[in-house]
C-alpha positions as CSV (number, residue, x, y, z in Angstrom):
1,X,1.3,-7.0,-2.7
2,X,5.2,-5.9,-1.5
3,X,4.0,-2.6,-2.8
4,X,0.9,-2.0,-1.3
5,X,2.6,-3.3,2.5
6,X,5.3,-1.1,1.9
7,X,3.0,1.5,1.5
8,X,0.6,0.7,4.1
9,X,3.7,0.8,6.9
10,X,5.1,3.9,5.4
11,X,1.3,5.6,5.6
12,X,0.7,4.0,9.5
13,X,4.1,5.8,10.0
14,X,3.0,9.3,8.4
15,X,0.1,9.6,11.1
16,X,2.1,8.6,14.1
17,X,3.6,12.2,14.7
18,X,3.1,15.6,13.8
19,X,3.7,17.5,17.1
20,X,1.0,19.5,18.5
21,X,0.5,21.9,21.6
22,X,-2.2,19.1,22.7
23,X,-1.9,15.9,23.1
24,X,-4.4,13.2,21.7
25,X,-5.0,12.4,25.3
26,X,-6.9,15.8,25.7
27,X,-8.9,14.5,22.8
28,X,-10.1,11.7,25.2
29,X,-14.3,13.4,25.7
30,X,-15.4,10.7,27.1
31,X,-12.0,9.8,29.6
32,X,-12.0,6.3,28.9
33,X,-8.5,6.2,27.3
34,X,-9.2,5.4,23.8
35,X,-10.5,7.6,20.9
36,X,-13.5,6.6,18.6
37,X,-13.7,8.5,15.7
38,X,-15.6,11.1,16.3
39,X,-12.9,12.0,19.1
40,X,-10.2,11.3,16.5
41,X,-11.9,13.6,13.7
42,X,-12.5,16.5,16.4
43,X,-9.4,16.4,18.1
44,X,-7.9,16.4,14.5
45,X,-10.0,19.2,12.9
46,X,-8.8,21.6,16.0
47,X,-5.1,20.2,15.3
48,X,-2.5,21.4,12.8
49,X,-2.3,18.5,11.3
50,X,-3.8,19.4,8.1
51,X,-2.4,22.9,7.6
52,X,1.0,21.5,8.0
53,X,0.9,18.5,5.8
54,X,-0.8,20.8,3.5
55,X,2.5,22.8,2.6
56,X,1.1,24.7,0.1
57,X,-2.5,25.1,1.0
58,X,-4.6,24.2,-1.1
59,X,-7.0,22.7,0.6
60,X,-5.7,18.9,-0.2
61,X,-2.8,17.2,0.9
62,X,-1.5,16.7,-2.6
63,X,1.1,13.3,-3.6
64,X,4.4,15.1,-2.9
65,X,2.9,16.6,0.1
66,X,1.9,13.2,1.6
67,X,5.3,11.9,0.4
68,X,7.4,14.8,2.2
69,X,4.7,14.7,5.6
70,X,5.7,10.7,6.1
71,X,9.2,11.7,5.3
72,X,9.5,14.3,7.9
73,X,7.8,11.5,10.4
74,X,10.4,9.0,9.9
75,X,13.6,11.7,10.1
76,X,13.5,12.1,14.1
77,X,17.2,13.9,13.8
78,X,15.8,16.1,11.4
79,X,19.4,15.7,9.4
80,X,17.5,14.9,6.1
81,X,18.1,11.6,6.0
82,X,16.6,7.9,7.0
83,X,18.9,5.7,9.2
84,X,18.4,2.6,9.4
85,X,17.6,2.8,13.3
86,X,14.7,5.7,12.1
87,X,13.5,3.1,9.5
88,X,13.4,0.1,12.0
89,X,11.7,2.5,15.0
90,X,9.3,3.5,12.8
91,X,8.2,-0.2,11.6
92,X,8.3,-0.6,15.8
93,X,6.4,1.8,16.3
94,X,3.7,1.5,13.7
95,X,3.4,-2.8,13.8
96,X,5.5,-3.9,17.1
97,X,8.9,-5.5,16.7
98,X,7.7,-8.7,15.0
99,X,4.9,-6.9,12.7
100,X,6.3,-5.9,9.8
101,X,9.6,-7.0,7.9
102,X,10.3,-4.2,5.1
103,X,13.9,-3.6,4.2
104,X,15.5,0.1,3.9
105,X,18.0,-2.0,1.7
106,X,15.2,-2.0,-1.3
107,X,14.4,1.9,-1.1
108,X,18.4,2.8,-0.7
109,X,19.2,3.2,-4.4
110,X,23.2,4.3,-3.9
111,X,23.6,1.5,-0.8
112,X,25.0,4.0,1.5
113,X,22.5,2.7,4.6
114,X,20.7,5.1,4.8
115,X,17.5,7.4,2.3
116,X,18.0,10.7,1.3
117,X,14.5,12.6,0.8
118,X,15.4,12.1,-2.9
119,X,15.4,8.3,-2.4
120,X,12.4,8.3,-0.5
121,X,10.9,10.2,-2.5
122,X,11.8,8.5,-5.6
123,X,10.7,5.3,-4.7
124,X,7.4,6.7,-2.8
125,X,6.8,7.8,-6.1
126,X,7.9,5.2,-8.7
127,X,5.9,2.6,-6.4
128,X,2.4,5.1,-6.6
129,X,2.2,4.7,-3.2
130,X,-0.4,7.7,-2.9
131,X,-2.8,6.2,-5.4
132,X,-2.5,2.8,-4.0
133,X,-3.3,4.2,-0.6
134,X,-6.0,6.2,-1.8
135,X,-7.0,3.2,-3.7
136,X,-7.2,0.6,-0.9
137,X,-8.7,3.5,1.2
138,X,-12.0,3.7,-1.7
139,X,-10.7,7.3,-1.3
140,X,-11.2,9.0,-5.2
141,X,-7.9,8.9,-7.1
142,X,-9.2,11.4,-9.7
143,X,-9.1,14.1,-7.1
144,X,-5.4,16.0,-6.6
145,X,-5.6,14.9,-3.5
146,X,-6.7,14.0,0.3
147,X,-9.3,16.3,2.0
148,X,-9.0,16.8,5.4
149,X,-11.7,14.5,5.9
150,X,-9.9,11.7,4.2
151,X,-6.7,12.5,6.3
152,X,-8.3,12.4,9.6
153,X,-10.1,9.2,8.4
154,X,-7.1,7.5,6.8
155,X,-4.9,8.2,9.8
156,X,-7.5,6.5,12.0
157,X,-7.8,3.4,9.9
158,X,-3.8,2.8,9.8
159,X,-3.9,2.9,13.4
160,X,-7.1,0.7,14.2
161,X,-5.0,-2.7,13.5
162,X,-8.1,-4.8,14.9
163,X,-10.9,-2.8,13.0
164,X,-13.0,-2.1,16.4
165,X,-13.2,1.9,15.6
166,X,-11.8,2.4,18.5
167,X,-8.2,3.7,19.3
168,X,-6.5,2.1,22.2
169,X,-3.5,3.4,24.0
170,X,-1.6,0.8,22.2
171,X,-2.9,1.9,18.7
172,X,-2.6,5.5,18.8
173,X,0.7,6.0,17.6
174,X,-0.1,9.6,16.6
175,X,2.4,11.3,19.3
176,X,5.6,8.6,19.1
C-alpha cells in the first residue's frame, strides 16, 4: 500500500504541468469553470502533452518515458535535481498541505537531501510504479505502454479527488 500511494502522488504530480501555449481554462466549452472529460480529453488531444511525454514517439508513453515526464514536473529549477521544497510543493500541490505525507528521505539513496534523476528513477523503477498505476488504472500492463487515450484519461482521474467527473478550479492542477 506505501507503494501504490507513493505512486499515486508521484502520477497526480506528472499531470499537473506540462506548459502549453493554452491554458486549460480555454478548454472551458461550456464557461462554467470546471472541465468534464470530454473538455479534458479535447483540450488535451489539441495539446502537446502527448508528443512531449512521448520522447521517442512511438505512439505510447512508454515506463521510462512516464518516469522522466513526472520527473521533469517535480524539477521547477530545471537543475536536475529534487529538493526537498520541489518534493513538498509538489505533494501541496497535488493533495493540499495535510493530504499526503510521503518522505523524499525513502527515495534519497546517498542522503544528500535531495533525488538525482538517477534516484528517482531508480526507485520509480525498483517500486514498478508504471505497472501499478496502469494496474490500479485497469489500464493493460501487457501493452509497452499508455496510449494517448489512457494519458488523457489517467491524468483526469488523479485529479478528480471526489470522483464527480468533473474538474474544479481546485482539482485541476494541470498548469501549477
Amino acid at each position: 500500500m506505501k507503494y501504490l500511494n507513493t505512486f499515486t502522488f508521484c502520477t497526480a504530480l506528472t499531470f499537473t504541468g506540462v506548459a502549453f501555449a493554452q491554458s486549460t481554462q480555454d478548454w472551458d466549452s461550456d464557461g462554467d469553470g470546471s472541465l468534464n472529460r470530454d473538455e479534458w480529453s479535447a483540450g488535451m488531444d489539441s495539446s502537446s502533452a502527448f508528443g512531449d511525454w512521448d520522447t521517442n514517439a512511438s505512439g505510447m508513453i512508454e515506463a521510462e518515458e512516464f518516469g522522466e515526464g513526472m520527473f521533469a514536473r517535480y524539477d521547477a529549477d530545471g537543475d536536475g535535481f529534487l529538493t526537498s521544497g520541489e518534493w513538498d510543493d509538489g505533494i501541496d500541490a497535488t493533495y493540499g498541505e495535510d493530504g499526503a505525507d510521503l518522505d523524499l528521505a525513502n527515495w534519497d539513496s546517498n542522503g544528500d537531501g535531495q533525488l538525482s534523476r538517477e534516484e528517482f528513477g531508480s526507485q520509480f523503477e525498483t517500486n514498478d510504479l508504471f505497472d501499478e498505476y496502469r494496474s490500479s488504472a485497469n489500464f493493460d500492463t501487457s501493452a509497452e505502454g499508455l496510449s494517448q487515450d489512457e494519458f488523457n484519461t489517467g491524468m483526469f482521474d488523479q485529479m478528480d479527488r471526489n470522483d464527480d467527473d468533473i474538474l474544479s478550479e481546485d482539482e485541476n492542477t494541470w498548469m501549477d
